[in-house]
Backbone as CSV, one residue per row, in Angstrom:
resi,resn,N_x,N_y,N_z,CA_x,CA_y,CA_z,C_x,C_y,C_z
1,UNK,0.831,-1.184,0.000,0.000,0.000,0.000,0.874,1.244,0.000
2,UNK,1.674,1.212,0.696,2.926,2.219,0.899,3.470,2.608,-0.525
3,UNK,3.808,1.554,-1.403,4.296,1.779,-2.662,3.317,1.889,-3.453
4,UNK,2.266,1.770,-3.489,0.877,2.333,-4.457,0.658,3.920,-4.125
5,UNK,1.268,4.064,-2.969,0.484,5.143,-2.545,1.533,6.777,-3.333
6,UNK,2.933,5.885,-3.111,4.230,6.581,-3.101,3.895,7.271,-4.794
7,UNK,3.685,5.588,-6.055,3.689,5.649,-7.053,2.813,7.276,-7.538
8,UNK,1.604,6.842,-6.928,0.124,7.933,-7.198,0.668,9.026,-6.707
9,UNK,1.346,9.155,-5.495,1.972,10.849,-5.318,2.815,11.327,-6.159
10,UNK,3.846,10.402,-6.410,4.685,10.793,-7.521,4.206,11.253,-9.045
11,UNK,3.335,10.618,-9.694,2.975,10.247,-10.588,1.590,11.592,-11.071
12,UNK,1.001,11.758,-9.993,-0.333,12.260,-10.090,0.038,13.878,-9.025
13,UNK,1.187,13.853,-8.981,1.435,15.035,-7.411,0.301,15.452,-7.017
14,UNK,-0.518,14.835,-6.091,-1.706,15.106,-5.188,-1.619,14.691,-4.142
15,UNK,-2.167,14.563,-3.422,-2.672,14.268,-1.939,-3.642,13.113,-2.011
16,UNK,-3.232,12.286,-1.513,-4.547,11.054,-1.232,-4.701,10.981,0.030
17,UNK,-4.649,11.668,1.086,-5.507,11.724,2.395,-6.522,11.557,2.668
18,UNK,-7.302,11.780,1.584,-8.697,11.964,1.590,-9.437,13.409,1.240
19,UNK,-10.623,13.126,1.748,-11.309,14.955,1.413,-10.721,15.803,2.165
20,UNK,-11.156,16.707,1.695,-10.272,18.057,2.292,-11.907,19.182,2.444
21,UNK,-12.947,18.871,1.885,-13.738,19.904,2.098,-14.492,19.109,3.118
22,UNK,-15.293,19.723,4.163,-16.188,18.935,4.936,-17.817,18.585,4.272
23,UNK,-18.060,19.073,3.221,-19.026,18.911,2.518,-18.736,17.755,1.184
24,UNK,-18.085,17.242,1.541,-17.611,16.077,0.812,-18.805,14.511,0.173
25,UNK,-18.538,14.662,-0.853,-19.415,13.173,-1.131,-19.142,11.978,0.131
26,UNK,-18.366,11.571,0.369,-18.091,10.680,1.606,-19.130,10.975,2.435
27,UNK,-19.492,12.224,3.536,-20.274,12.284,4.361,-21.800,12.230,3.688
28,UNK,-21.725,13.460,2.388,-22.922,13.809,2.309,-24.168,12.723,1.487
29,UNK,-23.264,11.305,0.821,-23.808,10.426,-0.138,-23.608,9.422,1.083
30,UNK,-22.565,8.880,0.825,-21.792,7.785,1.572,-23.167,7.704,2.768
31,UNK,-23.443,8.630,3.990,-23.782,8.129,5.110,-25.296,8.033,4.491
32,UNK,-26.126,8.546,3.948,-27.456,8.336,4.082,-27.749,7.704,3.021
33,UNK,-26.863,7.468,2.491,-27.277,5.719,1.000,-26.241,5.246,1.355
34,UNK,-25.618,4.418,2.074,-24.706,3.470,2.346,-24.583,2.889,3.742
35,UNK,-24.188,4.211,4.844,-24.594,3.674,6.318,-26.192,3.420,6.843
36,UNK,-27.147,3.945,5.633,-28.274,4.103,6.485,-28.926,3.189,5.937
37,UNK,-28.489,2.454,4.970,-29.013,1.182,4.218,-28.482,-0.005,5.021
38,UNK,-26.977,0.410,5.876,-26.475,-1.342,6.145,-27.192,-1.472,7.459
39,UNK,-27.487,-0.056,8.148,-28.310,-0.223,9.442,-29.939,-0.873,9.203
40,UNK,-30.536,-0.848,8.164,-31.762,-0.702,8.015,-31.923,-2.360,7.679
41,UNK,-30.455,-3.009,6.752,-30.797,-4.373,6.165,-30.060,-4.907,7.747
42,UNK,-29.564,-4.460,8.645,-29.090,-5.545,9.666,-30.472,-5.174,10.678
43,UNK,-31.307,-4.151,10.563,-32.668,-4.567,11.371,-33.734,-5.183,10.970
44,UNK,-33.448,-5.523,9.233,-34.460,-6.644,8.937,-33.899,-7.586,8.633
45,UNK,-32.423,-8.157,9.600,-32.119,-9.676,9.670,-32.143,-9.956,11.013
46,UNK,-32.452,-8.750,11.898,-32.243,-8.852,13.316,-30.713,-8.889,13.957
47,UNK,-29.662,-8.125,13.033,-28.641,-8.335,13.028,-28.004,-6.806,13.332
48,UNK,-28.414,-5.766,14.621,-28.214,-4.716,14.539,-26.832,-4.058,13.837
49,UNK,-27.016,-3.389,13.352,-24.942,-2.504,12.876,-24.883,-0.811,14.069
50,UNK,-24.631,-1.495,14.946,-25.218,-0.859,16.260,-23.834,0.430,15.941
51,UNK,-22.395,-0.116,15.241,-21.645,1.096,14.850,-22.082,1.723,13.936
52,UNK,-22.501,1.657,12.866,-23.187,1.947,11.601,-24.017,3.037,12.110
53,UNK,-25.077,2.743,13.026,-26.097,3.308,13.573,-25.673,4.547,14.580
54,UNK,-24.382,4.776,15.265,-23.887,5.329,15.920,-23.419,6.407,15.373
55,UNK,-22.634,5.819,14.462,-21.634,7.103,13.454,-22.472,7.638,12.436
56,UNK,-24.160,7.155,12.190,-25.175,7.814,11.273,-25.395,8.972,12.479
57,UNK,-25.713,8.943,13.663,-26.172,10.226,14.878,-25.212,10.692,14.584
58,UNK,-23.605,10.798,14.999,-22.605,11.517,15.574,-22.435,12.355,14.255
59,UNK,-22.345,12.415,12.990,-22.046,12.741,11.760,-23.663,13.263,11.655
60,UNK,-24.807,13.408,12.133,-26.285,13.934,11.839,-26.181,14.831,13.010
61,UNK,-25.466,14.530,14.331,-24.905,15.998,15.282,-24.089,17.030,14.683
62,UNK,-23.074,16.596,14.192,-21.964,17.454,13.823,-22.365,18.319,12.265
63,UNK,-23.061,17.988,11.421,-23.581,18.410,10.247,-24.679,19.312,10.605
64,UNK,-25.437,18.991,11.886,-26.923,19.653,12.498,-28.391,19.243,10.984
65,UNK,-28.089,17.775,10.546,-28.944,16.901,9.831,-29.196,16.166,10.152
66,UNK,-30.160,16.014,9.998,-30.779,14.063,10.299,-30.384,13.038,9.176
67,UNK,-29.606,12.747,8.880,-29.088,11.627,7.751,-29.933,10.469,7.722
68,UNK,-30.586,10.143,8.915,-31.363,8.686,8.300,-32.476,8.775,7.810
69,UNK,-33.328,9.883,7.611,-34.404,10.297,6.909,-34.004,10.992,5.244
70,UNK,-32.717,10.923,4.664,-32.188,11.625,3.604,-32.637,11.080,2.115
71,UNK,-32.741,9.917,2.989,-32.470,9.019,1.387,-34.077,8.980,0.835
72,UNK,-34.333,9.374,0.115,-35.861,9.710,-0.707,-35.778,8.373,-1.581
73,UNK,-34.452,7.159,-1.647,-34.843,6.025,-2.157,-35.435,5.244,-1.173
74,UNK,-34.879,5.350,-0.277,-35.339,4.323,0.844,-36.735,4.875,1.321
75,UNK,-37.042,5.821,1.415,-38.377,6.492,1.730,-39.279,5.967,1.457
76,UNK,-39.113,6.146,-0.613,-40.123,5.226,-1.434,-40.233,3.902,-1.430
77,UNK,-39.505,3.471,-0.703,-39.939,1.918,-0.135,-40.132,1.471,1.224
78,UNK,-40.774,2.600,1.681,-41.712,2.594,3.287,-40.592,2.164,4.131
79,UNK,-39.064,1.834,4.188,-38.178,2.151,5.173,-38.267,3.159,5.665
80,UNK,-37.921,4.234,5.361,-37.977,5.389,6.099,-39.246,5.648,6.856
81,UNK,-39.479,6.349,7.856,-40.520,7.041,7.837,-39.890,9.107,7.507
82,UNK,-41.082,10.088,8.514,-40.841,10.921,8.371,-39.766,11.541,9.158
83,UNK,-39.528,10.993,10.415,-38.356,11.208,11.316,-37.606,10.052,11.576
84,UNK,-37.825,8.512,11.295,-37.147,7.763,11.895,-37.058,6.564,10.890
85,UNK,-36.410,5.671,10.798,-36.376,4.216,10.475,-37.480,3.700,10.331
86,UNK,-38.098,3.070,9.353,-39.738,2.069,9.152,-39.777,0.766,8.752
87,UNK,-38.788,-0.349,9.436,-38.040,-1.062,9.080,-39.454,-2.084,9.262
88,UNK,-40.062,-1.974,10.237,-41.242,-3.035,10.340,-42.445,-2.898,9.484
89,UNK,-42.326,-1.970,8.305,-43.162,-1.699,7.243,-43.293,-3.394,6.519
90,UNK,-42.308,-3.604,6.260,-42.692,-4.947,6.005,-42.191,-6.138,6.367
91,UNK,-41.918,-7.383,6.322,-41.755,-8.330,6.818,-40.440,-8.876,5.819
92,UNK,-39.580,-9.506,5.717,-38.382,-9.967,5.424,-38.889,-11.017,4.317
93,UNK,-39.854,-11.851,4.762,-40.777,-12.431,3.804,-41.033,-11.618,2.333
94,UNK,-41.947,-10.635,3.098,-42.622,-9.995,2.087,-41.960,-9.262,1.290
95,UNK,-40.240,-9.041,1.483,-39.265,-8.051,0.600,-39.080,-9.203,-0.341
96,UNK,-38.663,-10.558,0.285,-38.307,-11.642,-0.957,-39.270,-12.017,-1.785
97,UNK,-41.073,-11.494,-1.543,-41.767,-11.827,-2.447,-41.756,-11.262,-3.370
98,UNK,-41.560,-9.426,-2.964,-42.312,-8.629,-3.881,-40.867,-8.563,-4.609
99,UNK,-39.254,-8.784,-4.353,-37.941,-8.788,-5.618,-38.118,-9.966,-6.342
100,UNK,-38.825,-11.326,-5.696,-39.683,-11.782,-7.081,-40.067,-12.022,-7.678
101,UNK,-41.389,-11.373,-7.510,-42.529,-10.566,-8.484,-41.624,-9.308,-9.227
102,UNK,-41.029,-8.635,-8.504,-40.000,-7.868,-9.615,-41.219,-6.613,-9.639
103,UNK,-41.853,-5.950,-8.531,-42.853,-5.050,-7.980,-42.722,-4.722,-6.664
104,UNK,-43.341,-3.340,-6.556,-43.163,-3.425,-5.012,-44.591,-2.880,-4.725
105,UNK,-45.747,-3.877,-3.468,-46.567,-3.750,-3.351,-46.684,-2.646,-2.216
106,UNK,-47.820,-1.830,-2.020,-48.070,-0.362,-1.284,-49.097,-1.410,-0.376
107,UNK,-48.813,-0.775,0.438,-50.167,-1.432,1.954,-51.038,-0.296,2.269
């Protein structure tokens, strides 16, 4: 990693530290389509991501957002609600019926 990293500095003279703006795709994509999806599929295996779920608050403190209500994909499939997680919208069953049927049924 050391010598991949060396090559790309040399090669590309940049910085690979990471972001540098705090408004960065990482926080602003990354946590509310990625952390707020792995929290949502480990509460409909009963399998909490109790860190996942932690660092979605601490990063929804520090931004002064609510990140787990963001995602307007997950919304449209009755996960979300309007302030919180809607994970018991449906049954674990009923997700493997309706991917397939290749539809998603409204209650």
């Amino acid at each position: 990693v050391s010598e991949m990293n060396q090559q790309m500095h040399y090669y590309k003279n940049n910085d690979v530290l990471g972001p540098t703006d705090p408004e960065s795709r990482y926080v602003m994509e990354d946590v509310p389509y990625g952390l707020v999806l792995t929290v949502i599929l480990g509460r409909l295996l009963n399998c909490p991501a109790r860190l996942h779920e932690s660092g979605i608050m601490i990063l929804s403190a520090m931004y002064g957002r609510d990140f787990l209500v963001e995602n307007e994909l997950l919304q449209g499939l009755g996960l979300i609600g309007e302030d919180d997680l809607n994970v018991n919208a449906y049954s674990l069953q009923e997700w493997k019926e309706m991917a397939c049927l290749g539809y998603f049924r409204e209650r």
